[in-house]
C-alpha positions in Angstrom: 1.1 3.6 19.6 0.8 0.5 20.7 3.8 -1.9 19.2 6.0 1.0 18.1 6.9 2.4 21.6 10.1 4.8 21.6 10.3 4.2 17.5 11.3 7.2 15.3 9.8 6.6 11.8 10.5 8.6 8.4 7.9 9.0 5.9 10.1 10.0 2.7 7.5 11.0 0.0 4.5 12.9 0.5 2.5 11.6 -2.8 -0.6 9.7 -2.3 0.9 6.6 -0.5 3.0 8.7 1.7 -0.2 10.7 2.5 -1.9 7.6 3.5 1.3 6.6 5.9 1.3 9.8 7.7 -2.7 9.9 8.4 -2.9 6.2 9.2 0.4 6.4 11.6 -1.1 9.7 13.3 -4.8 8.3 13.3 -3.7 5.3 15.3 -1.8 8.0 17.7 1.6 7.9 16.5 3.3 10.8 18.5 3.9 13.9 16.0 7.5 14.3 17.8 8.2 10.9 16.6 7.4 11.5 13.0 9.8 12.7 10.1 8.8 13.7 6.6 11.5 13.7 3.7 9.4 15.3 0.4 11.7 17.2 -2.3 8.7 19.2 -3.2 8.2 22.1 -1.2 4.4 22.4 -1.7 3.6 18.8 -0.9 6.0 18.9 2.1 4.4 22.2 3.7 0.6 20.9 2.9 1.5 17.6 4.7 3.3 19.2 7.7 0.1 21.5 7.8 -1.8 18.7 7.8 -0.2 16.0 10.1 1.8 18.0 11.9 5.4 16.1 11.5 8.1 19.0 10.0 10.2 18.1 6.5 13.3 17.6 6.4 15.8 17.1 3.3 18.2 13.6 2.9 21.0 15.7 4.2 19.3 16.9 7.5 20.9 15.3 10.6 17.3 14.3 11.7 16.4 11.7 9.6 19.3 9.2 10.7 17.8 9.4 14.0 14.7 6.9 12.7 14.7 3.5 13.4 12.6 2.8 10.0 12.2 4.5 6.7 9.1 4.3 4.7 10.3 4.9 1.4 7.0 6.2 -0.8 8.9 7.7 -3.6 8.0 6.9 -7.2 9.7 3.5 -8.6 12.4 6.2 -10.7 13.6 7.9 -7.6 13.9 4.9 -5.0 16.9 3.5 -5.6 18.7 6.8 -5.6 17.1 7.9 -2.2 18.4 4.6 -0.9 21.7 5.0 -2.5 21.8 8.3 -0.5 20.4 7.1 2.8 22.2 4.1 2.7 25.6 5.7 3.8 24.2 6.9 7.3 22.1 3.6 7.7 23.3 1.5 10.7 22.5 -2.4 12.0 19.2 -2.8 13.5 17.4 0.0 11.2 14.3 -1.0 9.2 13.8 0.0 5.4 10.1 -0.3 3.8 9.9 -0.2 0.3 6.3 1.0 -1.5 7.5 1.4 -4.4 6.2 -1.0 -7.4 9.0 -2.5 -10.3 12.0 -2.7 -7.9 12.3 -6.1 -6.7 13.9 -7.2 -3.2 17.2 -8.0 -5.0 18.0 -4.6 -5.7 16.8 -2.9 -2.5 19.4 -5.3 -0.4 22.1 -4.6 -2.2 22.0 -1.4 -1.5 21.7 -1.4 2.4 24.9 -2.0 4.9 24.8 -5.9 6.6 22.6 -6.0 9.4 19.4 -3.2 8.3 16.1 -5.7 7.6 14.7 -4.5 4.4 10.9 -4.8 3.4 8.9 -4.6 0.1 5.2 -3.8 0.5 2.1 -3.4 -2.5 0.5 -0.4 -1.2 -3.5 -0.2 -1.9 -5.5 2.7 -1.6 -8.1 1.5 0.3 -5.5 1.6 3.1 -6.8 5.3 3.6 -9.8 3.9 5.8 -7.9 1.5 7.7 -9.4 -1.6 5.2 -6.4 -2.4 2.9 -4.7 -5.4 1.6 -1.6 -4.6 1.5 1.2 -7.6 0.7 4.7 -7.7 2.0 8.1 -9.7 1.2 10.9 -9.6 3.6 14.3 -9.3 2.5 16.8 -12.7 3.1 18.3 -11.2 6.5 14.8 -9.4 8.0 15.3 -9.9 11.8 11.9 -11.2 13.9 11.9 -7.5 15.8 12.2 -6.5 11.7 9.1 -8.3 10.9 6.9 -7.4 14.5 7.8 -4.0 13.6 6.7 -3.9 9.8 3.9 -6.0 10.3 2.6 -3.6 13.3 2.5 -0.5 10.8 0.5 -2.5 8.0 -1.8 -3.3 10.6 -2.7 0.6 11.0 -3.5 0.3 7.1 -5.6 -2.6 6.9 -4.8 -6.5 6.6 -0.8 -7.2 5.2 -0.2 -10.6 4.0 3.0 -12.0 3.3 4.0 -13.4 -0.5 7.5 -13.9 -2.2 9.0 -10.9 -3.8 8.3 -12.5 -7.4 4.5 -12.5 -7.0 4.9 -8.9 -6.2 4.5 -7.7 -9.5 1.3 -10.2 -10.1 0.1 -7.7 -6.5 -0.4 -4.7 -8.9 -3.4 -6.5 -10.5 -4.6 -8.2 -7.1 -4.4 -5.6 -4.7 -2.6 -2.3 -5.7 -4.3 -1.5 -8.9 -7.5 -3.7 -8.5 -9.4 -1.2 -6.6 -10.0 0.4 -10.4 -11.4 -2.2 -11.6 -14.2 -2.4 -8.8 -15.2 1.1 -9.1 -16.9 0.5 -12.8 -19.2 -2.0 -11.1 -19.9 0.5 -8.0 -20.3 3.4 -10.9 -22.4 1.4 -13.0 -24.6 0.4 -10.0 -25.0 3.8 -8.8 -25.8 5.0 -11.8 -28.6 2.5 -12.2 -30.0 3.8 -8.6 -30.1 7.6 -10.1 -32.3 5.8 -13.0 -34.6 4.1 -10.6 -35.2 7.6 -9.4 -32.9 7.3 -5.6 -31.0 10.7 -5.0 -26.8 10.1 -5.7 -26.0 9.8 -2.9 -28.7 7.1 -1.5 -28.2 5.3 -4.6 -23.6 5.2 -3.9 -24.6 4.4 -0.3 -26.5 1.4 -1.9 -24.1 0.4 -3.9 -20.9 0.3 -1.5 -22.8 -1.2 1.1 -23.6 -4.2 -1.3 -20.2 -4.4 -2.7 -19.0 -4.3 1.0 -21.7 -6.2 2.1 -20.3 -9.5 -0.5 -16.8 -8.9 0.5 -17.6 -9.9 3.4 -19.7 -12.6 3.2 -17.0 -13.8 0.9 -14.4 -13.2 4.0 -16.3 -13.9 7.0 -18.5 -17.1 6.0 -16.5 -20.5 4.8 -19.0 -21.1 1.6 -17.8 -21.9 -2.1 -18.4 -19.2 -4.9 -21.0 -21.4 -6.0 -22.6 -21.9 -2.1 -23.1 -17.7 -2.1 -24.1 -17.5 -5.6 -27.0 -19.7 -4.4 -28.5 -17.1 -2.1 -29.2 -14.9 -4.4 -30.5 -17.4 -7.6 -31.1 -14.7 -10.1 -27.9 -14.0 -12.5 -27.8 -10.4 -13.5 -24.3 -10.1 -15.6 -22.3 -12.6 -17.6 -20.7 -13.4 -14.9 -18.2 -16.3 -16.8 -17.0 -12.9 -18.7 -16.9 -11.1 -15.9 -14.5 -13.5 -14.4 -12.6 -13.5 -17.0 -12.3 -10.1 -17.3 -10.7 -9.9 -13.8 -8.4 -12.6 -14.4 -7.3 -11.0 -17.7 -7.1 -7.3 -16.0 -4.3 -9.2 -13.2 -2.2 -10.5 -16.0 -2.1 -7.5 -18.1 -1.2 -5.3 -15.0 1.6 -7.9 -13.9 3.0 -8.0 -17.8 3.3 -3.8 -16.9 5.0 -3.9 -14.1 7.7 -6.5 -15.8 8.4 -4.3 -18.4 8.5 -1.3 -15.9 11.2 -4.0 -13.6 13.3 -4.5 -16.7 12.9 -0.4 -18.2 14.3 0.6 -14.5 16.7 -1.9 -14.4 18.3 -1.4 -17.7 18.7 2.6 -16.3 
């Protein structure tokens, strides 16, 4: 794989985000032999070796410290003690990825020995077809080879932008969560296809390829809101509300996450 040459990379987690890692990282033809998985939970870890082929390993196994960077995809409650464990075998050089939401850059580098470059990414589901957004902070003392490195495996997910760790918890609402707040409007158009009498499936092929169809329009074309709104005169929603709505949905998710940071710290 192009970029990551000679790299060992653990996957530790084999939930939904570490699911996505290991398809997206063996899609793009990331050598199996090159691949670790770390899961606790034996049926997870044997349907994921199955299914991407890497073999699991535990924290303890001599294997693991051979990576050169860990993907840590464990829930926010578990992260900081997998790093806590890790962290004693870590040496200069090694890259740590963080995808876990609530546990801000402050907490992951003061865990790791001097000299491991420690990253913080918003995982997003969409990631799972190659067309995420996925943002990323780098830690204080992230080396350039660090960033080329981390910024080579988002690329296998979709689009990573970089932000400050303390919008990260705004990301939930943007990116990480915002996907469920599209899919009413995809539902609701879909269903409104089975009414006009299309079969389900024509009808979800409609409505994706129109949702899909704006996004990019939206990213591909340098027009104002207003400038795209124009092609197509006739207003169908509130769309003030609607915006509104969005805007609301972001905040509310980001007010989560803070009381999630400040739960998780206070353990």
């Amino acid at each position: 794989m192009y970029g990551l040459q000679g790299k060992r990379i653990a996957v530790i987690g084999a939930g939904n985000i570490g699911r996505i890692l290991l398809e997206r990282l063996t899609f793009e033809g990331m050598p199996i032999e090159k691949l670790i998985l770390c899961e606790v939970d034996t049926v997870r870890a044997e349907r994921a070796s199955r299914r991407f082929g890497p073999r699991n390993c535990s924290l303890t196994d001599e294997a693991l410290y051979t990576s050169d960077i860990y993907l840590l995809a464990t829930p926010p409650k578990a992260i900081l003690e997998v790093l806590k464990t890790i962290s004693q075998r870590l040496r200069p050089g090694q890259v740590v990825v963080s995808f876990a939401a609530a546990i801000p850059m402050s907490r992951l580098e003061a865990l790791v020995p001097p000299g491991v470059s420690v990253a913080r990414v918003m995982p997003n589901a969409p990631s799972l077809v190659g067309k995420g957004m996925n943002p990323v902070a780098y830690g204080s003392s992230v080396s350039p080879e660090a960033r080329r490195l981390v910024k080579t495996i988002l690329q296998t997910l979709g689009r990573p932008t970089e932000i400050q760790d303390e919008q990260m918890n705004w990301c939930v609402g943007l990116t990480g969560a915002a996907m469920r707040s599209l899919l009413p409007a995809l539902e609701g158009m879909t269903q409104a296809g089975v009414v006009a009498g299309f079969v389900e499936e024509d009808a979800r092929g409609m409505a994706a390829q129109v949702m899909y169809g704006t996004a990019a329009l939206v990213a591909d074309r340098n027009l104002s809101f207003d400038e795209i709104k124009s092609l197509t005169p006739m207003e169908t929603v509130d769309e003030a509300a609607m915006r509104h709505l969005f805007v609301d949905a972001a905040g509310a998710a980001k007010e989560k996450m803070d009381r999630l940071q400040q739960k998780l710290e206070e353990l």
